[in-house]
C-alpha positions in Angstrom: -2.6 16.1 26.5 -4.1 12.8 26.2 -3.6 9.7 23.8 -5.0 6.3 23.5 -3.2 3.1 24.3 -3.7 -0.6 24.9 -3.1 -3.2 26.9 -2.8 -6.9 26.7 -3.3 -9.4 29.1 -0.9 -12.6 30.1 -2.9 -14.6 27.3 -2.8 -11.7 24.7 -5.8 -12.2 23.6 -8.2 -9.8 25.0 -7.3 -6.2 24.6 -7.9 -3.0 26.6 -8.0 0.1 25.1 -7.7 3.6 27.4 -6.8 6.9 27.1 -3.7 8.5 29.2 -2.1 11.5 29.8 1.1 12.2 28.1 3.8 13.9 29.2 5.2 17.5 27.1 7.2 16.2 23.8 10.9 16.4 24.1 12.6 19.2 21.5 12.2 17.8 18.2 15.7 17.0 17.0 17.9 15.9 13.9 15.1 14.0 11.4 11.7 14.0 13.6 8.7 16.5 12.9 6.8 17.5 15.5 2.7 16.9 14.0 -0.5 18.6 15.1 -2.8 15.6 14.1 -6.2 16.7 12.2 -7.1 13.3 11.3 -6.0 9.6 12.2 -7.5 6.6 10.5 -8.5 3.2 12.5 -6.9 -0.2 11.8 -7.1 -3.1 13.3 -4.0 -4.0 15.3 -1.4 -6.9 14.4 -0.6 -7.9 18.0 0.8 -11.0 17.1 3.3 -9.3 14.9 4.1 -6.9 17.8 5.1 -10.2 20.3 6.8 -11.7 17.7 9.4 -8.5 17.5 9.7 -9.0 21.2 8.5 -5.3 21.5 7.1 -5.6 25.1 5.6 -2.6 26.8 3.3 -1.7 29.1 0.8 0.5 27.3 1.2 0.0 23.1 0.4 3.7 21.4 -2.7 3.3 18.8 -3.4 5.0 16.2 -1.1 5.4 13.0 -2.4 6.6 9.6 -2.2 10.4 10.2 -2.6 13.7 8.3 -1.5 17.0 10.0 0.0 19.9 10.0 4.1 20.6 10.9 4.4 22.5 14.1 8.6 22.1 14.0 11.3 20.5 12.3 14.6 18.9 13.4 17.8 20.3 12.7 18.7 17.6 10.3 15.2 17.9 8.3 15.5 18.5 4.6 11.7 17.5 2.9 9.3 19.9 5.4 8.7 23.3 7.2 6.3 24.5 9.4 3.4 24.9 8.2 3.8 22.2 5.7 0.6 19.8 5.4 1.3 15.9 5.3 0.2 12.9 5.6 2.0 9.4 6.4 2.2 6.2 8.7 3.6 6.0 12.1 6.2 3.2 12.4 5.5 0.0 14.4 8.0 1.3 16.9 6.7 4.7 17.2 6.7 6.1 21.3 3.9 8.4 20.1 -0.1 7.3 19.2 -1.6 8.7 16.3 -4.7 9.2 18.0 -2.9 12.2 20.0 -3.3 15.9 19.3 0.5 16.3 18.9 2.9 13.9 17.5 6.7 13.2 16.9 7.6 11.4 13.4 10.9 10.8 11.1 10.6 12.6 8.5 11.2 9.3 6.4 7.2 8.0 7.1 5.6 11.5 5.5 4.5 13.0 2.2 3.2 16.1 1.5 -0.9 16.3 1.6 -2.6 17.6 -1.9 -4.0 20.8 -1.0 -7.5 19.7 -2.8 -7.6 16.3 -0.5 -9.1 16.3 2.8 -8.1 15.7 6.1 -9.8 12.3 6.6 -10.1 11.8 3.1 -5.9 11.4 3.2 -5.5 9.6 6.7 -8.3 7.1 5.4 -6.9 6.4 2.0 -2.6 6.1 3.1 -2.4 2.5 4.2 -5.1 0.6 1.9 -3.7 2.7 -0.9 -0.1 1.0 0.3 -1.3 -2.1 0.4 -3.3 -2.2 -3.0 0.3 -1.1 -4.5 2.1 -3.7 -2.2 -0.5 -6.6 -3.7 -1.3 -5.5 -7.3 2.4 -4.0 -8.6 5.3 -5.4 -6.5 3.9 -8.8 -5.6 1.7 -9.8 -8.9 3.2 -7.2 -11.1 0.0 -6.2 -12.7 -0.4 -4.9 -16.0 -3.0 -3.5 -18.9 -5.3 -7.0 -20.2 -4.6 -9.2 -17.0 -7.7 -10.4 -15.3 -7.8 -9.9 -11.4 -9.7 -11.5 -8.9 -10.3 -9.6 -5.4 -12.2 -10.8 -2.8 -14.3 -8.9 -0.5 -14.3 -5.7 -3.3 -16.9 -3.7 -0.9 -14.3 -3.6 2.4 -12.4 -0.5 2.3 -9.2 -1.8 1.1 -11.0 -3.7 -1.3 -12.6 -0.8 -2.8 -9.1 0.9 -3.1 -7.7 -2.3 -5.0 -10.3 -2.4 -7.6 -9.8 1.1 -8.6 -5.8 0.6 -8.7 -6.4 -2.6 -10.8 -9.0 -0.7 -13.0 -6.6 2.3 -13.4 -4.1 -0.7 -14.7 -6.5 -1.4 -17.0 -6.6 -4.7 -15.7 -10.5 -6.8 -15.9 -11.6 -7.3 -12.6 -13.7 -9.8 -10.9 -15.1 -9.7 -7.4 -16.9 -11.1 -4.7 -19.5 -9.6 -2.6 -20.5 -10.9 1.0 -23.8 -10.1 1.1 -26.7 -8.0 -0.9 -25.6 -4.3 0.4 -22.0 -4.9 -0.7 -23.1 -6.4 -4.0 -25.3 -3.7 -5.0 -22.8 -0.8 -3.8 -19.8 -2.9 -6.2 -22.3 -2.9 -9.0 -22.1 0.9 -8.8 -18.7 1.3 -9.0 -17.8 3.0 -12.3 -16.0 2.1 -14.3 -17.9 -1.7 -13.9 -17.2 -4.9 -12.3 -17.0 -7.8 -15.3 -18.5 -9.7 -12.8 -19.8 -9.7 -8.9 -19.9 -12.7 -7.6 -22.3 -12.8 -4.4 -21.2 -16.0 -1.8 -23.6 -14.7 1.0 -25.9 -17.6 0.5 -22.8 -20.4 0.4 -24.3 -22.0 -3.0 -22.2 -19.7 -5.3 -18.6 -21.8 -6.6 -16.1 -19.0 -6.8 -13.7 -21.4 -9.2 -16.6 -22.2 -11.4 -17.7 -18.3 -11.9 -14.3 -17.5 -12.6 -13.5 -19.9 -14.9 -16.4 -18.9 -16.5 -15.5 -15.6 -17.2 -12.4 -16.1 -18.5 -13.3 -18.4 -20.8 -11.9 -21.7 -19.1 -8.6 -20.0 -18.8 -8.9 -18.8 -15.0 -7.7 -15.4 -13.8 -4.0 -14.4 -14.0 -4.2 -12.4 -10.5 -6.0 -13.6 -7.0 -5.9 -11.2 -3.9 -7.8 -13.2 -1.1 -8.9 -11.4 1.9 -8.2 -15.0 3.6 -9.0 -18.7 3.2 -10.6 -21.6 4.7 -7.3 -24.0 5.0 -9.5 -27.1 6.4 -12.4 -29.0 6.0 -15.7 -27.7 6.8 -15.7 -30.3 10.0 -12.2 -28.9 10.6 -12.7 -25.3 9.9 -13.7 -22.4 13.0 -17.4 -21.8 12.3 -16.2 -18.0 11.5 -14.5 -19.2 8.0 -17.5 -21.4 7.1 -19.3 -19.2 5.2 -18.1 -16.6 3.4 -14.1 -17.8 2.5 -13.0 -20.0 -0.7 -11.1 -22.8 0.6 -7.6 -22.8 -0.6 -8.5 -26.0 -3.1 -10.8 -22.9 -5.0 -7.9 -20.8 -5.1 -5.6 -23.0 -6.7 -8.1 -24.1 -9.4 -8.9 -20.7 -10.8 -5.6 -19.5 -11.2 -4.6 -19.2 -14.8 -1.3 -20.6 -16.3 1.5 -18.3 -14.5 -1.0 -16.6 -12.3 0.1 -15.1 -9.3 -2.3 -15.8 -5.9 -1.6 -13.1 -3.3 -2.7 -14.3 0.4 -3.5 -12.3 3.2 -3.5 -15.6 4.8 -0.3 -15.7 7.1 -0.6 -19.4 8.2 -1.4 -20.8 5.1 -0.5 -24.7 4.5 0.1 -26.3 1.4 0.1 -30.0 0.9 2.5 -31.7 -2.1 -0.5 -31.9 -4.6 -1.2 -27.9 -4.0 2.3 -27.3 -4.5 2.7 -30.1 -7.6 -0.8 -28.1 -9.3 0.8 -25.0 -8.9 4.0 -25.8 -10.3 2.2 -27.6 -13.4 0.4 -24.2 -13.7 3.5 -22.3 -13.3 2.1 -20.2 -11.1 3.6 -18.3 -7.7 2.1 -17.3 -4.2 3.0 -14.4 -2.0 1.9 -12.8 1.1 0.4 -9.7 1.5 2.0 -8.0 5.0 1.2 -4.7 5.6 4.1 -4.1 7.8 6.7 -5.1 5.0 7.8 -1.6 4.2 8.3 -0.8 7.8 10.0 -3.4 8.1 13.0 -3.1 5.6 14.9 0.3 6.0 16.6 -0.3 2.6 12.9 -0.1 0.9 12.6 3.7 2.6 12.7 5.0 -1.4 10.2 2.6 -2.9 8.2 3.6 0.1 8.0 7.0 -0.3 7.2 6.5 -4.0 4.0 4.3 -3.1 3.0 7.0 -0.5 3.1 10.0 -3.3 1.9 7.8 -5.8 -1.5 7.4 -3.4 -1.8 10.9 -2.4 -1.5 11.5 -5.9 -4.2 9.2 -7.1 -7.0 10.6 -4.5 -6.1 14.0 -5.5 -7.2 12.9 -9.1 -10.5 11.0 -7.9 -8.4 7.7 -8.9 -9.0 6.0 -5.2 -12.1 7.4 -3.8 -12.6 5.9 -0.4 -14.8 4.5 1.9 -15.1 6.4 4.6 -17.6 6.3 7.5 -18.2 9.6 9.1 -15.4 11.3 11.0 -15.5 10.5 15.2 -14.7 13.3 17.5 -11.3 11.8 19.6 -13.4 11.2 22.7 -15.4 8.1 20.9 -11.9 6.7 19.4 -11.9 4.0 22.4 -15.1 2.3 21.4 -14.4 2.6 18.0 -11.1 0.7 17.9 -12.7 -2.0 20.1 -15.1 -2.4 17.3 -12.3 -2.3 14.3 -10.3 -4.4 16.4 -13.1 -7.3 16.3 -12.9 -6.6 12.4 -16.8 -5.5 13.1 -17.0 -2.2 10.5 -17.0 -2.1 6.5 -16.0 1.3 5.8 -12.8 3.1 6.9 -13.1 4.8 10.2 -11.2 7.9 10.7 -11.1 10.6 14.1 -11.2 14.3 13.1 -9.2 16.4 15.4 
């Protein structure tokens, strides 16, 4: 039985990807469930995060957003049976990669699957449907009548915010990266109050917005990262498409709450004395919050039903690319892992 793993190298910055064989699973005991994997979504991995919890190995498992079916439960197991289909995320620590035909799991990381959602449809949704939740109701609390800006609405977890804020019945703004992404947000239904294309550079994100609103600027920002320089300052890559933080700051309404994906952000005193005039709050958006905090285990099982429950309904409807057989999962993860793709990439067992 194989899996797929990667390695770093001393500078841990390039990243080899290969598949090895795995030796039989151990007899699944007190809380674990023994999976057979039908579908594991593709995410780029956080390897700073991984060296900064000192967890050193040799050969890091990949793969992590899985939907599958129970083959055997521990002793101590109380929420599944064999049989049972579900769907969850693998912890940062797991031994065992996702993108293996059999897997080990606490019981603690899964949910039962909807009988009417797919395989690839629930593996695909699980961890942008987290994080939409994560941004949009524990970090910016969002409610009915707010106005919500979210950049990059056509990426995947994009997509999956937008309908979360529009099932809010929040009014939501977003921006487009170039003419394919702002024609396929125009479609979304119900409608964007605005789209704002930056693929040329000439658009002003802070002026659009304030626009819309009135003069009032939005009460809700989730970036998908900003430029924290000036342009002579600033990697070539950020040039184009990002606000600068400066943009960020101005369209916030009074109280507003700016959610940053941004882990390195800087603010100087006169970001931080606007801000407090404006009464307004920042936060940061990491994915690996939950897993990070056993005392949230509750609140995280919540979010994970919640999802399952809203792409059962046709509430979050994905974008997925089309399922890969395990055997191209290597080339495909060297491609997620440059942040290359748009839509969600999933392997179908």
């Amino acid at each position: 039985m194989k899996g797929l793993y990667f390695q770093q190298n001393s500078t841990n910055e390039e990243m080899t990807f290969l598949f090895q064989e795995r030796e039989n699973l151990p007899l699944t005991e007190d809380n674990f469930v023994k999976l057979q994997v039908k579908a594991c979504a593709l995410s780029q991995i956080n390897t700073k995060l991984l060296t900064e919890m000192k967890m050193k190995k040799d050969f890091f498992p990949v793969g992590r957003e899985i939907a599958g079916t129970v083959l055997d439960v521990g002793n101590k197991v109380s929420f599944f049976q064999p049989d049972d289909e579900v769907v969850g995320i693998l912890p940062l620590d797991s031994e065992d990669p996702g993108l293996c035909e059999i897997v080990r799991v606490h019981e603690h990381y899964l949910v039962h699957k909807p009988e009417k959602v797919t395989w690839t449809e629930a593996a695909g949704t699980i961890r942008d449907g987290v994080r939409a939740y994560t941004a949009l109701h524990y970090l910016s609390h969002l409610s009915p009548g707010k106005s919500v800006l979210i950049m990059d609405g056509a990426s995947a977890f994009g997509t999956i915010a937008i309908q979360l804020a529009h099932h809010r019945g929040a009014k939501v703004i977003s921006t487009a990266c170039s003419l394919e992404d702002k024609q396929c947000l125009e479609r979304l239904r119900p409608s964007i109050a605005r789209v704002i294309d930056v693929s040329n550079g000439k658009v002003h994100v802070a002026e659009s917005c304030l626009e819309e609103t009135g003069g009032l600027g939005v009460d809700i920002v989730l970036d998908a990262g900003v430029r924290l320089y000036n342009k002579d300052d600033e990697p070539a890559v950020k040039l184009q498409l990002l606000p600068h933080k400066h943009d960020i700051i101005t369209l916030l309404g009074v109280g507003g709450h700016w959610v940053t994906t941004e882990e390195n952000l800087q603010l100087d005193p006169p970001d931080s004395h606007c801000l407090f005039l404006k009464g307004a709050t920042v936060a940061f958006l990491n994915d690996e919050v939950w897993n990070l905090s056993n005392v949230q285990q509750g609140k995280y099982l919540c979010i994970l039903k919640d999802v399952m429950e809203k792409l059962s309904t046709g509430i979050f409807r994905p974008q997925l690319d089309e399922p890969i057989p395990l055997y191209e999962a290597k080339v495909s993860m060297e491609v997620v892992q440059k942040n290359q793709g748009r839509k969600k990439q999933v392997v179908q067992f």
